[in-house]
C-alpha positions as CSV (number, residue, x, y, z in Angstrom):
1,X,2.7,-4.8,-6.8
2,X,1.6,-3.2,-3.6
3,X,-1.4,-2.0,-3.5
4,X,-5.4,-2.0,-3.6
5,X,-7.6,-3.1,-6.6
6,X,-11.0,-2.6,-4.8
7,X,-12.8,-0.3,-6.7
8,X,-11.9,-2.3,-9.8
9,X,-12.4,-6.3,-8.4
10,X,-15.4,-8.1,-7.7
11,X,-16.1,-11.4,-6.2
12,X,-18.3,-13.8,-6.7
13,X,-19.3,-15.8,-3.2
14,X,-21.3,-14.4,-1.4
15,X,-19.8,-15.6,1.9
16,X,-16.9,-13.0,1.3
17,X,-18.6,-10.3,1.6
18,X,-20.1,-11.5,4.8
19,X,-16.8,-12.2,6.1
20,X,-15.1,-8.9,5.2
21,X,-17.6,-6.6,5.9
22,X,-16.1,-3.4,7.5
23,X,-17.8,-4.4,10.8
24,X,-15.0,-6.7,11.4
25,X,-12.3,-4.3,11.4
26,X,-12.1,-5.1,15.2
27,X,-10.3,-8.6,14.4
28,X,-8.0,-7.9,11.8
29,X,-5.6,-8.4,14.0
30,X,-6.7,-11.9,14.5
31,X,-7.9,-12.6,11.0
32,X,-4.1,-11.0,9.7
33,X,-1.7,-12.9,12.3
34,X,0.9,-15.0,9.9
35,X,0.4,-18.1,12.0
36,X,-2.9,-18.1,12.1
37,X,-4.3,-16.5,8.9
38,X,-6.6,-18.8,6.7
39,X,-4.9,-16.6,3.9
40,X,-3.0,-18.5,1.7
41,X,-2.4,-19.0,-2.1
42,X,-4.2,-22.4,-3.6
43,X,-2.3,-21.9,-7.3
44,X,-0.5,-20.1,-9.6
45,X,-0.9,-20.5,-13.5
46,X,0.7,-18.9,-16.4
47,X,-1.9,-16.0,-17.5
48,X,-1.6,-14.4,-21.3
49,X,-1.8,-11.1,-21.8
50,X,-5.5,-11.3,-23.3
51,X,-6.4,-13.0,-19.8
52,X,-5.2,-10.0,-17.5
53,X,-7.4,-7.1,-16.4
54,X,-4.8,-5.4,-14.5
55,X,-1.4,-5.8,-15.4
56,X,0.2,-6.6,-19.2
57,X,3.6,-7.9,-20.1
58,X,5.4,-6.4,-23.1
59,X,8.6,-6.6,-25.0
60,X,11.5,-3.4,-25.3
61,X,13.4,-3.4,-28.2
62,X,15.8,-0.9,-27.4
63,X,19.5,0.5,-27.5
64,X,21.7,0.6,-25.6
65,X,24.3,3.7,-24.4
66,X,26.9,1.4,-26.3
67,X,24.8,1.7,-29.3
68,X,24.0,-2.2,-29.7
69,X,20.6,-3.2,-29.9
70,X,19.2,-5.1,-27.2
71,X,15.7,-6.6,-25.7
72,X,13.7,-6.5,-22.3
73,X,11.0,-7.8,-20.9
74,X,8.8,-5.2,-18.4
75,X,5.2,-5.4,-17.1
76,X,3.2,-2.4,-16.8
77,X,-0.1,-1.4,-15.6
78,X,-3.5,-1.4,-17.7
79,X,-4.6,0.6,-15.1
80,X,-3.1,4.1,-14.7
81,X,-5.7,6.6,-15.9
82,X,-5.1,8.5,-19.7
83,X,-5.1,11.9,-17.9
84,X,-2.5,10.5,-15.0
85,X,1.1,10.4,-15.7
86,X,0.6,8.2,-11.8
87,X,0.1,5.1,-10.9
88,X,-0.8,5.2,-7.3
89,X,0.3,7.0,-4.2
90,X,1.7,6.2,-1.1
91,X,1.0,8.0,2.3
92,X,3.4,8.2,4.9
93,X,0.8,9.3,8.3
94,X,2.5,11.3,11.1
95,X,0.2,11.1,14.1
96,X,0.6,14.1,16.7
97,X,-1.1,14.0,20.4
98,X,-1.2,17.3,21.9
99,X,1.8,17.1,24.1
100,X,4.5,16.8,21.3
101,X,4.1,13.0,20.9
102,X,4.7,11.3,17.4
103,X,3.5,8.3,15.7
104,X,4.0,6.5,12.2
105,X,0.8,4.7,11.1
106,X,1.1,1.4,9.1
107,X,-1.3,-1.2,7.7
108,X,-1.0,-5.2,7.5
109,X,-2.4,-7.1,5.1
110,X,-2.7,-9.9,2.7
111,X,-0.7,-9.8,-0.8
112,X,-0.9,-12.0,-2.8
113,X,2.0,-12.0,-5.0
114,X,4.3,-13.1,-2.0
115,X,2.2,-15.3,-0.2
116,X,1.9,-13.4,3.2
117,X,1.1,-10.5,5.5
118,X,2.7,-7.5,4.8
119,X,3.7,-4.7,6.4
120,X,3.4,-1.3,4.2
121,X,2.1,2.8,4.7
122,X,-1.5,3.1,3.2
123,X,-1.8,3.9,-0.2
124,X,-4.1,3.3,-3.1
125,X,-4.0,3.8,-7.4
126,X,-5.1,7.3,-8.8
127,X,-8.9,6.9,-10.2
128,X,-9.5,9.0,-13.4
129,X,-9.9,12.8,-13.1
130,X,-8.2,12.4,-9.4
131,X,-5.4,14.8,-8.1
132,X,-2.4,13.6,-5.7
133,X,-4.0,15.1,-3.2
134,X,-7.3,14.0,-2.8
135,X,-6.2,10.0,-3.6
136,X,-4.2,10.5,-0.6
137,X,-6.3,11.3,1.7
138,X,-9.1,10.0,0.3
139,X,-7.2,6.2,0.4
140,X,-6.4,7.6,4.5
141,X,-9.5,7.7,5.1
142,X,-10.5,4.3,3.2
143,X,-8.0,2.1,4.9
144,X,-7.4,3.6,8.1
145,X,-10.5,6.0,9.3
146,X,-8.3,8.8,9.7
147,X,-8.2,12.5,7.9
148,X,-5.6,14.7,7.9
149,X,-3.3,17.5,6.2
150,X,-0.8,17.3,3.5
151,X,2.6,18.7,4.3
152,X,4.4,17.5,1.2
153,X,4.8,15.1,-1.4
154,X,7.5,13.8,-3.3
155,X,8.4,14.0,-6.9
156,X,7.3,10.8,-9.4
157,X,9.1,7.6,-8.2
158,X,9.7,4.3,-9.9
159,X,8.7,1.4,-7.9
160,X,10.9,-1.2,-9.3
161,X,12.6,-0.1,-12.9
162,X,14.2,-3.0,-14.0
163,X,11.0,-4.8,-13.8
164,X,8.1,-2.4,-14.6
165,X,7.2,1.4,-15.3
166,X,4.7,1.6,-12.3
167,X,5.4,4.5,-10.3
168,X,4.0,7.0,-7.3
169,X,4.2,9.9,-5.7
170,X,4.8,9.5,-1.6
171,X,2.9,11.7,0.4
172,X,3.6,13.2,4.2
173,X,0.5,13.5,5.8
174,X,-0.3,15.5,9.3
175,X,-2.9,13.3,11.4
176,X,-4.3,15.8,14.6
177,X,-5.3,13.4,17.2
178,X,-6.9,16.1,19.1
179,X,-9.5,16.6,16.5
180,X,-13.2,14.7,17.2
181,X,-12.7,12.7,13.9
182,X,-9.4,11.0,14.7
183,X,-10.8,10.2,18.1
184,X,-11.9,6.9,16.9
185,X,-11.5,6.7,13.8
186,X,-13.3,3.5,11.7
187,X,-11.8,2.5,8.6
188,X,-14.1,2.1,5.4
189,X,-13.0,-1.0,3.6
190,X,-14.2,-2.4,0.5
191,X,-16.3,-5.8,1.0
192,X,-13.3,-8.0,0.6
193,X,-10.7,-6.6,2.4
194,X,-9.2,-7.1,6.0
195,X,-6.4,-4.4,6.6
196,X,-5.2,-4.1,10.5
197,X,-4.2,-0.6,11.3
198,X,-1.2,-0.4,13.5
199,X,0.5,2.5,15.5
200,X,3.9,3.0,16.2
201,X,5.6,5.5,18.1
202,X,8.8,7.6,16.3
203,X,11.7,6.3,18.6
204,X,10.4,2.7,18.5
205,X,10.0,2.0,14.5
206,X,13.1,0.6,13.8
207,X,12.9,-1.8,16.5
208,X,9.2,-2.8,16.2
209,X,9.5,-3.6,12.3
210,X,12.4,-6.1,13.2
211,X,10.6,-7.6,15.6
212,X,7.7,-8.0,13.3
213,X,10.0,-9.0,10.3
214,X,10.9,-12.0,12.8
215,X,7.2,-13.2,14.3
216,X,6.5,-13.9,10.3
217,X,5.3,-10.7,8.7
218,X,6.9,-9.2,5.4
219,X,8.1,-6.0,5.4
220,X,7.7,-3.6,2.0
221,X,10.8,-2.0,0.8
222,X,9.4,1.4,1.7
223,X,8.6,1.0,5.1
224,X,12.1,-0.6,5.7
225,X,13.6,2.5,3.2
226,X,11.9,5.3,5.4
227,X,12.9,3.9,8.4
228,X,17.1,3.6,7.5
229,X,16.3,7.1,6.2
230,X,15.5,7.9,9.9
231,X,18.2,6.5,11.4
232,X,21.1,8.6,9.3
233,X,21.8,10.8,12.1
234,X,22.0,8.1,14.7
């Protein structure tokens, strides 16, 4: 799916953690640039259910509103903690100056699954005993350097439901740039990652995400959903 596994992977060369130490925040940009990442996948292979740590694939016998019975096939995370009815949340940062000025924050960075450099809001899965809350701006802090305020969050959300039962709560979060800590802020990344932490101002979002969409970067369905939801009363 879309988000960080850090607390729960480990690798095994050394030379990564070298690489990816937090120290080199300061070329993500670089290191995270679709024609020029080293990134790439080298394979995919079938993997059985006893073989995954993170995610399973199961069977639905089920039936249907016409009363017939019927199957599907759904993948699910082995992750979500027993006292969490959560997978993971999503933050949505507002940046404020102090002279009225707005900005949505956004992070780039490897996935995977689609072979590329996307484009997505922070976010991060809940740990056990772990509130909303504190994931949120804990996973803020993590990938971006930056503390702020909740103003709301959204109800539970299904990521993709013909497909899988992960879900998450979004999260609207305040960022003061006034304030000594967001100053200059440094992220706190685990020892493999690279994520490049990007500003945008309000008015030119919708613009800068096509433009980014085209120089080779993919775009998550959120970012591209929140932004349309701006533009209703244009």
């Amino acid at each position: 799916m879309f988000l960080r596994l850090s607390k729960r992977l480990s690798f095994k060369s050394s030379s990564v953690k070298q690489k990816m130490s937090a120290n080199n925040y300061s070329k993500a940009s670089e290191l995270l640039n679709p024609k020029k990442t080293n990134a790439k996948i080298t394979s995919i292979t079938p993997l059985n259910n006893d073989q995954s740590r993170f995610i399973k694939l199961k069977k639905i016998d089920y039936i249907t509103p016409l009363g017939d019975k019927a199957v599907w096939e759904m993948a699910t995370r082995s992750t979500r903690p027993i006292d969490s009815k959560v997978d993971a949340v999503i933050i949505i940062p507002v940046l404020k100056d102090g002279e009225g000025n707005k900005q949505l924050l956004f992070v780039r960075q490897f996935r995977p699954p689609i072979g590329g450099i996307c484009v997505e809001f922070p976010a991060g899965l809940i740990d056990p005993n772990d509130s909303i809350e504190s994931c949120a701006l804990r996973e803020l802090k993590e990938e971006t350097g930056y503390i702020g305020k909740i103003r709301r969050k959204s109800n539970i959300l299904w990521s993709d439901p013909g497909l899988a039962d992960a879900n998450c709560i979004i999260v609207w979060v305040d960022v003061d740039l006034t304030i000594d800590e967001n100053i200059n802020p440094k992220p706190h990344w685990m020892d493999h990652e690279v994520i490049e932490v990007v500003k945008v101002n309000f008015k030119d979002v919708a613009k800068t995400i096509d433009d980014w969409s085209n120089q080779g970067y993919l775009i998550d369905s959120k970012v591209q959903s929140f932004i349309f939801g701006m533009s209703l009363n244009d």
